[in-house]
DSSP file (Angstrom, degrees, kcal/mol; ACC not computed):
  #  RESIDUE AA STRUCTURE BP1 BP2  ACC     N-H-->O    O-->H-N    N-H-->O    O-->H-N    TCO  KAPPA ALPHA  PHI   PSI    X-CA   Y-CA   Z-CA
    1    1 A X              0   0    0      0, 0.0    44,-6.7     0, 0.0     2,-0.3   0.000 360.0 360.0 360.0 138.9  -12.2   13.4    0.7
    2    2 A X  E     +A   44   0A   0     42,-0.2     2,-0.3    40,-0.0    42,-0.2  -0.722 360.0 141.2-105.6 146.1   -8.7   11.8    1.8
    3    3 A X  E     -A   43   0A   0     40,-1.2    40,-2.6    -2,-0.3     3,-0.1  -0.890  54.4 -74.1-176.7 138.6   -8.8   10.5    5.6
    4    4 A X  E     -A   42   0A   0     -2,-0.3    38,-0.3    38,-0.2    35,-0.1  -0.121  56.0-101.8 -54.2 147.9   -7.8    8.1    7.7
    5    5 A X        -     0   0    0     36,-1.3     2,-0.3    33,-0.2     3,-0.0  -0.001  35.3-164.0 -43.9 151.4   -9.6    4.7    7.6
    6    6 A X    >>  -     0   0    0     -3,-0.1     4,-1.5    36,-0.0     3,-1.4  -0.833  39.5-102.1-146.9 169.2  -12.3    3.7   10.1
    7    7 A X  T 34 S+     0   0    0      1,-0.3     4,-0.3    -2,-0.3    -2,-0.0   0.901 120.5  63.8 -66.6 -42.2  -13.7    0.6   11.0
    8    8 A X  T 34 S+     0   0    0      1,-0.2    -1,-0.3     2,-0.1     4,-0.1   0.367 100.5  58.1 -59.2  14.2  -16.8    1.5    8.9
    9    9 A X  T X4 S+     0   0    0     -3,-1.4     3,-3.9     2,-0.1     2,-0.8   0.825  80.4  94.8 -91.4 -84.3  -14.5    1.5    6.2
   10   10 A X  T 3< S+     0   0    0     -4,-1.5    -2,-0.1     1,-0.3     5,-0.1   0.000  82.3  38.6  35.2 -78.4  -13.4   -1.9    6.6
   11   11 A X  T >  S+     0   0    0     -2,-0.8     3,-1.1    -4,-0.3    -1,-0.3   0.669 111.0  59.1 -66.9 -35.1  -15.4   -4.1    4.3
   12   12 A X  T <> S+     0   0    0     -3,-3.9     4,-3.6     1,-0.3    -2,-0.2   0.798 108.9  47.6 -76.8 -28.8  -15.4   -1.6    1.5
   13   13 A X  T 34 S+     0   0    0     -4,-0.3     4,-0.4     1,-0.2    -1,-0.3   0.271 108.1  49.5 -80.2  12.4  -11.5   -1.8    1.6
   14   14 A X  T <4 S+     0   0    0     -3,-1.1    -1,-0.2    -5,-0.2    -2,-0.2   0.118 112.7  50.4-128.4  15.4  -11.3   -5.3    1.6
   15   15 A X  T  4 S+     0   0    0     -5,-0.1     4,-0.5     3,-0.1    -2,-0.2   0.760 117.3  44.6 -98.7 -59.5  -14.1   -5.2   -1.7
   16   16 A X  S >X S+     0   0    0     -4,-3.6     4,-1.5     2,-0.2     3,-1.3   0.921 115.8  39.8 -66.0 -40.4  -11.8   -2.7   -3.2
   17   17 A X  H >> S+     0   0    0     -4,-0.4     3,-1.7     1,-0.3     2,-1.3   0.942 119.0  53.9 -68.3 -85.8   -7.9   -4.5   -2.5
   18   18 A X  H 3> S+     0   0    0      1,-0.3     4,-1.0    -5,-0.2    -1,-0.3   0.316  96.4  67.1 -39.4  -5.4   -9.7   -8.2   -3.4
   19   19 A X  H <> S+     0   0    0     -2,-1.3     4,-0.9    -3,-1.3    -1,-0.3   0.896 113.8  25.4 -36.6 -79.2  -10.9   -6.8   -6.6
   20   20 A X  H <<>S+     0   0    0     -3,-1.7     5,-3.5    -4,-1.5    -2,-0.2   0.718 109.2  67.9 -67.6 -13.7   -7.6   -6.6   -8.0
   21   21 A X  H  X5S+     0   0    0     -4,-0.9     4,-0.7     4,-0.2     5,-0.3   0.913  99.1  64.4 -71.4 -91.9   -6.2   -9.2   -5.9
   22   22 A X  H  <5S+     0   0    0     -4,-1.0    -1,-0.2     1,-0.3    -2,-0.2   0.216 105.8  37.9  36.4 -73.6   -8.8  -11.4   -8.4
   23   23 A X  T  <5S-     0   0    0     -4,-0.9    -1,-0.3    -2,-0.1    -2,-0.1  -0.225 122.3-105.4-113.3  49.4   -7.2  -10.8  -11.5
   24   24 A X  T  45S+     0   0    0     -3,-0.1    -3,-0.2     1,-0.1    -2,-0.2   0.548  85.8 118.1  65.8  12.2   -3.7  -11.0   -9.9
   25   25 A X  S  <<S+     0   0    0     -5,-3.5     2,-0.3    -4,-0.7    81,-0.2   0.271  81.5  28.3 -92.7  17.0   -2.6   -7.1   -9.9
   26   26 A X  S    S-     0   0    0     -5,-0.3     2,-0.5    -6,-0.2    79,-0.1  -0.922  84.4-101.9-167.0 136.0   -2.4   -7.2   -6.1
   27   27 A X        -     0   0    0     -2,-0.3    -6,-0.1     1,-0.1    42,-0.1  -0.876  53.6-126.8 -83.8 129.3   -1.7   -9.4   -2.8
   28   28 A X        -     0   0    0     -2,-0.5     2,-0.2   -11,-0.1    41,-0.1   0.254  18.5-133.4 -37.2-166.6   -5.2  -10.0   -1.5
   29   29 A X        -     0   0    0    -15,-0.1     2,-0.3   -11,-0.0   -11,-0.0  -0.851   6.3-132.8-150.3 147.4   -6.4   -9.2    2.2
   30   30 A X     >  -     0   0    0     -2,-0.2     4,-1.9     1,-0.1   -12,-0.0  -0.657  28.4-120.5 -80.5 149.3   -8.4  -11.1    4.7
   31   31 A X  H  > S+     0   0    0     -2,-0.3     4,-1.2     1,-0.2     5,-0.2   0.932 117.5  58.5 -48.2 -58.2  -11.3   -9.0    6.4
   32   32 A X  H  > S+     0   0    0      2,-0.2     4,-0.9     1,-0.2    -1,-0.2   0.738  98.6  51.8 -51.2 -34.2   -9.5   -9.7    9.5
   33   33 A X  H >> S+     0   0    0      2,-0.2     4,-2.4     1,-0.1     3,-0.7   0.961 109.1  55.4 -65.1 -46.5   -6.2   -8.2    8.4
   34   34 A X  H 3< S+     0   0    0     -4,-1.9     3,-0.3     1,-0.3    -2,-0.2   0.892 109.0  48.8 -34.8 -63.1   -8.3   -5.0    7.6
   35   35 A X  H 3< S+     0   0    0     -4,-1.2    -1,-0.3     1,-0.2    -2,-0.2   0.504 108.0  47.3 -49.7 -22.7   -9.5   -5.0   10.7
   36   36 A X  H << S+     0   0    0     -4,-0.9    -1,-0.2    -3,-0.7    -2,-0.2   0.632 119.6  36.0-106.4   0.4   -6.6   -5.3   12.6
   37   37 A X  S  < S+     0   0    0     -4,-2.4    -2,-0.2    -3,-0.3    -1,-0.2  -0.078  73.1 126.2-119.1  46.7   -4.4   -2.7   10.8
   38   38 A X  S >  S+     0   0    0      2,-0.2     3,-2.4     1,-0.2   -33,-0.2   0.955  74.1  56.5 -54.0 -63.3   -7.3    0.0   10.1
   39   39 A X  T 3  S+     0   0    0      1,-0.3    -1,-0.2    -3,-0.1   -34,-0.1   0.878 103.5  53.1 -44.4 -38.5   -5.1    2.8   11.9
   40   40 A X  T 3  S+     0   0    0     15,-0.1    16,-3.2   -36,-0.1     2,-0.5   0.656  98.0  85.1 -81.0  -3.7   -2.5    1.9    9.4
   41   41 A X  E <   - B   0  55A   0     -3,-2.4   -36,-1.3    14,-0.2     2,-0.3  -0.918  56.4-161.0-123.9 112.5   -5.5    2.5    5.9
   42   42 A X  E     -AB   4  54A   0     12,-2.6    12,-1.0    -2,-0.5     2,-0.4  -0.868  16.3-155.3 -73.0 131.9   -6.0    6.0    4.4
   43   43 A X  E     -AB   3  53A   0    -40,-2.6   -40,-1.2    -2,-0.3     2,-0.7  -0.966  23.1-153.6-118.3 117.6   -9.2    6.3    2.5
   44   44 A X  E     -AB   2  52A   0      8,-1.3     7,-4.8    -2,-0.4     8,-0.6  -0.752  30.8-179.6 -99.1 151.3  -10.3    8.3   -0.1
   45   45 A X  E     + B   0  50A   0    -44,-6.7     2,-0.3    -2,-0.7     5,-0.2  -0.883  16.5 176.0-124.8 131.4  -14.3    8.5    0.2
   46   46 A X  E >  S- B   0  49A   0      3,-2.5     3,-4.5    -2,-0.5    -2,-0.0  -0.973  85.0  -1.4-115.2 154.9  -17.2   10.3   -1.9
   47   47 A X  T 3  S-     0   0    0     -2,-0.3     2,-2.4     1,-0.3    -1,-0.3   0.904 129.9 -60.7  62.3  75.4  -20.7    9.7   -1.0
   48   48 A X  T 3  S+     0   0    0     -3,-0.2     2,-0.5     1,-0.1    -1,-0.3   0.632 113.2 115.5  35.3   5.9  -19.6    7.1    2.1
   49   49 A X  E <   -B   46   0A   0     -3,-4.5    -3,-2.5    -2,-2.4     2,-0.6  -0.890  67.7-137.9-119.0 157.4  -17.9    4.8   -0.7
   50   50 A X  E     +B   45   0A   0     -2,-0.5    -5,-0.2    -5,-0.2     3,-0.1  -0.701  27.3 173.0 -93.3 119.6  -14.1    4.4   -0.4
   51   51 A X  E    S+     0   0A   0     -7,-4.8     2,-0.2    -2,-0.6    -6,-0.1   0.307  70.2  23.8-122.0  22.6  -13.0    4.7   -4.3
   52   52 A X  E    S+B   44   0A   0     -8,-0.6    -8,-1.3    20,-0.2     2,-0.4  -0.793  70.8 172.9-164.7 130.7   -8.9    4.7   -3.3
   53   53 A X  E     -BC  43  71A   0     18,-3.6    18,-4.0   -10,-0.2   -10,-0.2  -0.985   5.5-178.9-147.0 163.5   -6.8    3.2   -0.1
   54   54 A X  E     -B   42   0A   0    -12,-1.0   -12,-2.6    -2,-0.4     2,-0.3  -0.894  16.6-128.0-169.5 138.1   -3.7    2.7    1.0
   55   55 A X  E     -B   41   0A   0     13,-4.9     2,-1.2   -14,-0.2    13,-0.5  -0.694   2.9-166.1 -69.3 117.9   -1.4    1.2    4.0
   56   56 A X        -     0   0    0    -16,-3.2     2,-0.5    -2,-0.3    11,-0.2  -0.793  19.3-174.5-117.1 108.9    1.3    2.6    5.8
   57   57 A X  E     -D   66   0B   0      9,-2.6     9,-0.8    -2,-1.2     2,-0.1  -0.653  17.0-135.7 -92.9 123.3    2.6   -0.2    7.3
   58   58 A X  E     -D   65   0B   0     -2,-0.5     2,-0.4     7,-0.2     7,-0.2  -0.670  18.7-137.0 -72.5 160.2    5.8    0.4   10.1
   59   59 A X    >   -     0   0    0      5,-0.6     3,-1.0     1,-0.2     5,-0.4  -0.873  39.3 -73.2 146.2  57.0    8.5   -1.9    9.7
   60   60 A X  T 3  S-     0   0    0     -2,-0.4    -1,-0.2     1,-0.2     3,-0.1  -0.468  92.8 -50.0  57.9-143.5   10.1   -3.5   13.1
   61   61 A X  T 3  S+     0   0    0     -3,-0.1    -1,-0.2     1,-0.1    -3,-0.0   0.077 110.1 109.2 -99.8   9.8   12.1   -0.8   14.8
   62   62 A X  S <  S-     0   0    0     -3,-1.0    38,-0.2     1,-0.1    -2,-0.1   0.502  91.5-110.2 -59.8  -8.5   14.2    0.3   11.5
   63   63 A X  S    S+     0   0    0      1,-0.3    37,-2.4    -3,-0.1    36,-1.4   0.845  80.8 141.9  73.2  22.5   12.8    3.6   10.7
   64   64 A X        -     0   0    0     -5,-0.4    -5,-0.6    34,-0.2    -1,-0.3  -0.706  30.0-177.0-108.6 165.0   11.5    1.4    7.8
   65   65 A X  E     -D   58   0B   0     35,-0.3    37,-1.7    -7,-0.2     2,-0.3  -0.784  17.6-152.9-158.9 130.4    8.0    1.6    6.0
   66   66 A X  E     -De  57 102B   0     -9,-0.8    -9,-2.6    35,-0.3     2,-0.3  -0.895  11.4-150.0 -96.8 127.6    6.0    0.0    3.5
   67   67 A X        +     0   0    0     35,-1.5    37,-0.4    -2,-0.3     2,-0.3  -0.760  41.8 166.8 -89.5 122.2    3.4    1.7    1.5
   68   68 A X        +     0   0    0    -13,-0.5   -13,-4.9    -2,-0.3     3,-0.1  -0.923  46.5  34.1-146.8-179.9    0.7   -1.7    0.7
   69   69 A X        +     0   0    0     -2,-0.3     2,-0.6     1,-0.2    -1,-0.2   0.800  64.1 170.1  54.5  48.1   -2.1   -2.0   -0.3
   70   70 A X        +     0   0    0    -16,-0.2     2,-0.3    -3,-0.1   -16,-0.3  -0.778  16.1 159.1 -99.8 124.7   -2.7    0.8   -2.8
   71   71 A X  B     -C   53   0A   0    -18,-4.0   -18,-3.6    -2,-0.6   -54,-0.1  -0.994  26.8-162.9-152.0 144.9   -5.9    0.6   -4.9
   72   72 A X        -     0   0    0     -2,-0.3   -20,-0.2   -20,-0.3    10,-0.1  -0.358  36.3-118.4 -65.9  22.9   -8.2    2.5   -6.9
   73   73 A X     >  -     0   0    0      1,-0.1     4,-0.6     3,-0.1     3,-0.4   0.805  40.7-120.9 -49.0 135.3  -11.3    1.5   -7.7
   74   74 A X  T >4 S+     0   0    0      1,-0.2     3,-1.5     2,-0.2    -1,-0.1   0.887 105.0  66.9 -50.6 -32.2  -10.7    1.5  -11.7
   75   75 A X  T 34 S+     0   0    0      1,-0.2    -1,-0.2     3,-0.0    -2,-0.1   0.970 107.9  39.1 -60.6 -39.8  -13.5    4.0  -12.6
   76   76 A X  T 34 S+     0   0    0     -3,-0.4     5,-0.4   -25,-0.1     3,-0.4   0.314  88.3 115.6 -70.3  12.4  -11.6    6.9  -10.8
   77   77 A X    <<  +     0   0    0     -3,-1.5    -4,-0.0    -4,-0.6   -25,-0.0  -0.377  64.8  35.8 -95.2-170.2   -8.1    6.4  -11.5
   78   78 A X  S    S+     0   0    0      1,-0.1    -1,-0.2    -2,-0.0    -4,-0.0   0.889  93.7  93.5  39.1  52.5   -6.0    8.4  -13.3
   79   79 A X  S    S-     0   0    0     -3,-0.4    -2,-0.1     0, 0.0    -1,-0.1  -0.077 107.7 -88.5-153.3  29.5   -7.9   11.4  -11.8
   80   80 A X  S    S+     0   0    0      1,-0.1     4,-0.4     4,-0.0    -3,-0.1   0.563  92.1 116.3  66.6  21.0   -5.3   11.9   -8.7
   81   81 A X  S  > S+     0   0    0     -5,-0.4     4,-1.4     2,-0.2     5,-0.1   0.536  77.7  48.2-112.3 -27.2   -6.5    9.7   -6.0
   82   82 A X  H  > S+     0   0    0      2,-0.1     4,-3.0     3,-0.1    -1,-0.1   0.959 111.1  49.4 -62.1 -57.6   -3.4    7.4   -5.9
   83   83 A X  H  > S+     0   0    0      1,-0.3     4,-0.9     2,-0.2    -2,-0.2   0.822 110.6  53.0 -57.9 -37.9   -1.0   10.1   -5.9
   84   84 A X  H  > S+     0   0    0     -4,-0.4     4,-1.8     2,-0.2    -1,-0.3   0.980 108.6  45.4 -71.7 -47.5   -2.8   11.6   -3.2
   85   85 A X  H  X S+     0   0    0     -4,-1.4     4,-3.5     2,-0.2    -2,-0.2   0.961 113.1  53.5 -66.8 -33.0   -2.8    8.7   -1.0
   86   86 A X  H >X S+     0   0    0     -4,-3.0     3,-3.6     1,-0.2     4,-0.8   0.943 110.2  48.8 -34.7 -93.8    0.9    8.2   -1.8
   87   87 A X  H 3< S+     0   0    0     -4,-0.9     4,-0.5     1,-0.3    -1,-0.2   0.510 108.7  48.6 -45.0 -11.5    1.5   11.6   -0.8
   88   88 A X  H 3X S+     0   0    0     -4,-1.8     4,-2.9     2,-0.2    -1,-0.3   0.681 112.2  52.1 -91.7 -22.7   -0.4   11.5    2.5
   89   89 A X  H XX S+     0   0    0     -3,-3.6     4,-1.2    -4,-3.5     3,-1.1   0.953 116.6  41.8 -69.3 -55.9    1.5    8.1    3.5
   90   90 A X  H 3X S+     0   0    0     -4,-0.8     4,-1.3     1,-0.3    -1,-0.2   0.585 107.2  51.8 -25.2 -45.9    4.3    9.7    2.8
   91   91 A X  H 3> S+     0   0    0     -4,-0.5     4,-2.3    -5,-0.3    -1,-0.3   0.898 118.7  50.2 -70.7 -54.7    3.6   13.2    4.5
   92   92 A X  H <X S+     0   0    0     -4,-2.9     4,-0.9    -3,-1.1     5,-0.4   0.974 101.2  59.8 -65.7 -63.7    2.7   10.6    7.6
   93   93 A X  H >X>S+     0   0    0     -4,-1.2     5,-1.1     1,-0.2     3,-0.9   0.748 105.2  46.1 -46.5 -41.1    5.7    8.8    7.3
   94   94 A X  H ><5S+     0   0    0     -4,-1.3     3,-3.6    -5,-0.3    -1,-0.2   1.000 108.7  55.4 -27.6 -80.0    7.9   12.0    8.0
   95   95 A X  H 3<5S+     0   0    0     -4,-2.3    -2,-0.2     1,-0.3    -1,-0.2   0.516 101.4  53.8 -49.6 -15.5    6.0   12.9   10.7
   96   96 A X  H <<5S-     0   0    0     -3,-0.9    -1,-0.3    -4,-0.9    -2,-0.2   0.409 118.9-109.6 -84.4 -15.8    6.5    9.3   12.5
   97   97 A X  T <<5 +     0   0    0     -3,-3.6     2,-0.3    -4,-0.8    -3,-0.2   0.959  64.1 164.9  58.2  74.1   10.4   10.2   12.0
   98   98 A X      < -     0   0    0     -5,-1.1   -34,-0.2    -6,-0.1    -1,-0.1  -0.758  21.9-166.3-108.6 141.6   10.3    7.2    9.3
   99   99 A X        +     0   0    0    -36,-1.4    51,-2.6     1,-0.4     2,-0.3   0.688  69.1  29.7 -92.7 -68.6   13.8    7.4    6.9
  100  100 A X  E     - F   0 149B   0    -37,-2.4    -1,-0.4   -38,-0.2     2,-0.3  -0.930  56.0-173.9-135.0 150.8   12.7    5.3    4.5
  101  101 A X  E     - F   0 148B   0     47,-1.7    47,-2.3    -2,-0.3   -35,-0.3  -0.953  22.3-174.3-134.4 129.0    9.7    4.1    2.9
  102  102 A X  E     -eF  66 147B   0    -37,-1.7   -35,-1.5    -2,-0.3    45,-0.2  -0.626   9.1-136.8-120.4 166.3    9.7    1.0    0.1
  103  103 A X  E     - F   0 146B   0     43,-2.0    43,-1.5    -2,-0.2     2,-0.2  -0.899  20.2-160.7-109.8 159.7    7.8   -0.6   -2.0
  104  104 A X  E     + F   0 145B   0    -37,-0.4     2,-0.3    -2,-0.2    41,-0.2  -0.687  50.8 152.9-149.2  82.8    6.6   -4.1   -3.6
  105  105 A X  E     - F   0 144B   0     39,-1.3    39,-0.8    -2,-0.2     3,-0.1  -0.986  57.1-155.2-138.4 139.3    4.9   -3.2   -7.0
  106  106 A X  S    S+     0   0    0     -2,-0.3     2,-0.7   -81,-0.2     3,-0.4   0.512  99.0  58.2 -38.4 -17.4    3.7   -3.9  -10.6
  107  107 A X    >>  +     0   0    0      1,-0.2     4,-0.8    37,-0.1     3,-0.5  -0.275  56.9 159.1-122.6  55.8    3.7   -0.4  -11.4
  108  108 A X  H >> S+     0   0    0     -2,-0.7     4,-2.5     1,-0.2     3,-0.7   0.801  70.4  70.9 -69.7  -5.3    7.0    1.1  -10.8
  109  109 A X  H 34 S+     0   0    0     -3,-0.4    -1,-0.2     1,-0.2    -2,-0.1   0.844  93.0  51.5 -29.9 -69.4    6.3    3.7  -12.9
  110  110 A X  H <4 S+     0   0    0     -3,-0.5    -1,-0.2     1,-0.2    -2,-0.2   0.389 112.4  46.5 -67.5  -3.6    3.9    5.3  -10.6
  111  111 A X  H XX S+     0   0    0     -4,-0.8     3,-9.9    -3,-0.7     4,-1.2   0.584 104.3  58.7 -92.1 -50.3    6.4    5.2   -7.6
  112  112 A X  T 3< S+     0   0    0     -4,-2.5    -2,-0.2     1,-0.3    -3,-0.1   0.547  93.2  67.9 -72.6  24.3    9.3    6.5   -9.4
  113  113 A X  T 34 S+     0   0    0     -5,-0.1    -1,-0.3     0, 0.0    -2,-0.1  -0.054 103.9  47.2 -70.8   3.9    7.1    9.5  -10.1
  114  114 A X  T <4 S-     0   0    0     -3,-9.9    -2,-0.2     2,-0.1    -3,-0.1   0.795 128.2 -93.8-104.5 -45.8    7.6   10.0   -6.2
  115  115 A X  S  < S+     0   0    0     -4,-1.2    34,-0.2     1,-0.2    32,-0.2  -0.134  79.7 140.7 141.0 -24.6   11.5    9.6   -6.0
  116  116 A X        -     0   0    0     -5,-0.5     2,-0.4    32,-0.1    -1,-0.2  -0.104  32.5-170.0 -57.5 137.5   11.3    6.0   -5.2
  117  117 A X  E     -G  147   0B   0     30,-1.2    30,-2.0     1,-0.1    -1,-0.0  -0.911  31.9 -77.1-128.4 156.7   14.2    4.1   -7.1
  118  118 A X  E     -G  146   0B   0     -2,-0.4     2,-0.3    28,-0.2    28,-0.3  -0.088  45.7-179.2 -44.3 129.1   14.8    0.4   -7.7
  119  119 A X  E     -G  145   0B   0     26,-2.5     2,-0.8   -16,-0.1    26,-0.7  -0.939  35.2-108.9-135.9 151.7   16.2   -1.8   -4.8
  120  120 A X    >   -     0   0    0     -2,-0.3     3,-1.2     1,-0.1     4,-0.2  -0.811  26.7-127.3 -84.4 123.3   16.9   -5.4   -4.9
  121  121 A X  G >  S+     0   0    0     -2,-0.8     2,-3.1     1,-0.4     3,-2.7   0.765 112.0  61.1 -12.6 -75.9   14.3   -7.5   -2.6
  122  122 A X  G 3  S+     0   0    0      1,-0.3    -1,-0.4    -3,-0.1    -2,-0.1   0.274  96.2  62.6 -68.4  38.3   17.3   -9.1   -0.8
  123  123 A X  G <  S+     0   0    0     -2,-3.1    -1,-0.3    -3,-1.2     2,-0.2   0.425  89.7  77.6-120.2  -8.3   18.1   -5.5    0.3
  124  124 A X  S <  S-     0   0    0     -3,-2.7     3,-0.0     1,-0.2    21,-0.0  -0.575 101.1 -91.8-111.6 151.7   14.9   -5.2    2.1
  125  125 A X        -     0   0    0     -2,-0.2    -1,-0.2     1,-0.1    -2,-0.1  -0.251  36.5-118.0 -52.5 173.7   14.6   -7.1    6.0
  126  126 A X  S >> S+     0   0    0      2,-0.1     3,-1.8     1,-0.1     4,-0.6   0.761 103.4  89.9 -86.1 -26.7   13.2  -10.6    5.6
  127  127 A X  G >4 S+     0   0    0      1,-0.3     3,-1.0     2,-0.1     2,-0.3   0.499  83.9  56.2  -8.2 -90.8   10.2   -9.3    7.9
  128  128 A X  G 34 S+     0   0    0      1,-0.3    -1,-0.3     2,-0.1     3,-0.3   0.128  82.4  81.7 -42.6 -41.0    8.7   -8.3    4.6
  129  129 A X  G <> S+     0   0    0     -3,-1.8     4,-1.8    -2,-0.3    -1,-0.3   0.305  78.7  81.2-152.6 -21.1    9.0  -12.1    3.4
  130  130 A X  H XX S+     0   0    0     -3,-1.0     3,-1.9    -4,-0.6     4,-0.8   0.875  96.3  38.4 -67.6 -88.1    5.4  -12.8    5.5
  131  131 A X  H 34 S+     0   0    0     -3,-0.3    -1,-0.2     1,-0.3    -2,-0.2   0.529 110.2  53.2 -27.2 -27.5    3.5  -11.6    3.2
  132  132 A X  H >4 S+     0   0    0      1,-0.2     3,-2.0     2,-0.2    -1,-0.3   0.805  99.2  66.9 -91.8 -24.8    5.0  -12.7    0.1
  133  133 A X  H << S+     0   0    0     -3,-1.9    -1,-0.2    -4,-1.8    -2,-0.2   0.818 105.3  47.6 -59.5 -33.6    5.0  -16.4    1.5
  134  134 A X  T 3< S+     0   0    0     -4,-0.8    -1,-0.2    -5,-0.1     2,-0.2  -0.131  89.8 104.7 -70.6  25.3    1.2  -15.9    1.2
  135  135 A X    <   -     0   0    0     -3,-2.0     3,-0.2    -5,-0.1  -108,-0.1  -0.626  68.0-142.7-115.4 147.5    1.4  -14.6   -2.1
  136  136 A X  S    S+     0   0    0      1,-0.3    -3,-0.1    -2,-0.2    -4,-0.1   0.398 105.4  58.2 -99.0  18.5    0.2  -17.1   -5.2
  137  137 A X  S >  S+     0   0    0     -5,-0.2     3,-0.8     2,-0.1    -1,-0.3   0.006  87.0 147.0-117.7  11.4    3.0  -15.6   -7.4
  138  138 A X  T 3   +     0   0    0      1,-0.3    -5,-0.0    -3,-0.2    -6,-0.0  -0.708  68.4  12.1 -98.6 144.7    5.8  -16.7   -4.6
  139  139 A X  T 3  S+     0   0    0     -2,-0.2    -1,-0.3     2,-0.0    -2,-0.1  -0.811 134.6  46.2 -84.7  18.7    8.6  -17.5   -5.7
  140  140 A X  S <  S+     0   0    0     -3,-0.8    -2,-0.2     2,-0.0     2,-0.2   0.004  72.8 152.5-124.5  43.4    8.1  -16.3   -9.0
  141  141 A X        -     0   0    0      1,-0.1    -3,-0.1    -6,-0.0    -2,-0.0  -0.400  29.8-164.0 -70.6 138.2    6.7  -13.0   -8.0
  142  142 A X        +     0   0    0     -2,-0.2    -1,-0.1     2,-0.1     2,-0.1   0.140  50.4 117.6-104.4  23.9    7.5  -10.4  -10.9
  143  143 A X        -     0   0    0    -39,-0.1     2,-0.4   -36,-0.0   -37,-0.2  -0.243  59.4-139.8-101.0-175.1    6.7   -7.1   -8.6
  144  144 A X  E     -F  105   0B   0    -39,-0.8   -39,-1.3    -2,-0.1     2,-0.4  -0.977  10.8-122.7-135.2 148.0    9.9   -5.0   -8.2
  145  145 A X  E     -FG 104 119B   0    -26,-0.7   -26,-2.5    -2,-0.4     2,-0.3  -0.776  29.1-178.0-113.1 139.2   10.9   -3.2   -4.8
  146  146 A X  E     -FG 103 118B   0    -43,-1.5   -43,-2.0    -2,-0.4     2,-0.3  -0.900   3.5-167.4-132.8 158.8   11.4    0.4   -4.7
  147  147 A X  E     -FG 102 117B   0    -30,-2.0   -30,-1.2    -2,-0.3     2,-0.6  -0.960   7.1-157.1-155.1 139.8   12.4    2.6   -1.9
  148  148 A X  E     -F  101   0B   0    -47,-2.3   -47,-1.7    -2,-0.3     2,-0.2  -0.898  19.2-130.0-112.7 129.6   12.6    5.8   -1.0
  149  149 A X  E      F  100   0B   0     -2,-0.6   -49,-0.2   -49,-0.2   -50,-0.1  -0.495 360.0 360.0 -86.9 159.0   14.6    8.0    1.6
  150  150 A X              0   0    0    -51,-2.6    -1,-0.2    -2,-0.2   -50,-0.1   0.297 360.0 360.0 -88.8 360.0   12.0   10.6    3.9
């Protein structure tokens, strides 16, 4: 079932994102970040366990958005449970009267199955530039920024 994120969520999203964060397909999360943007984490859950999440993170006052944090747990993927949480940030971002929504991913593949197309990084605010400064790939992060207009 796809749904927003709850605080009992929490821990189990910060199990799934730090998985991948591990072997480098990802930027980590603190438990404390989890917790303080939980409104912002869609979950999809069977049985009480979260096997896919995702962020829709707002973006200053631009009408801007970043989709983070998108994970899978690897035994379910390729079985529609990204593409669904994509399409519900997305469906939210509309509905916030959001324009446009980017990305910062290994996998452009799976965006530009959405409509997202290629942007250069310095095209994006520097906001975004917090996170990456806490990244262990900075400055020779290889993820590619995509964006999409709402």
């Amino acid at each position: 079932m796809l749904k927003k994120a709850t605080l009992e969520d929490a821990q189990k999203i910060h199990r799934l994102i730090n998985t991948f964060a591990r072997e480098r397909l990802m930027l980590g999360r603190s438990l404390n970040y989890i917790y303080d943007r939980i409104r912002d984490f869609w979950v999809y859950k069977e049985k009480n366990r979260v096997l896919g999440c995702c962020s829709l993170n707002i973006v200053g006052w631009q009408d801007l958005a970043e989709i983070k944090s998108l994970a899978v747990d690897k035994k379910h993927q390729k079985k529609g449970l990204g593409k669904a949480l994509v399409k519900i940030s997305l469906k939210e971002a509309k509905e916030l009267g959001i324009k446009k929504v980017f990305v910062l991913t290994y996998e452009s593949a799976f965006f530009k199955k959405f409509g997202f197309k290629t942007v250069s990084k310095d095209k994006l605010p520097h906001k975004i530039w917090a996170d990456c400064l806490n990244c262990p790939e900075f400055p020779a992060c290889k993820e590619e920024a995509l964006i999409r207009k709402i």
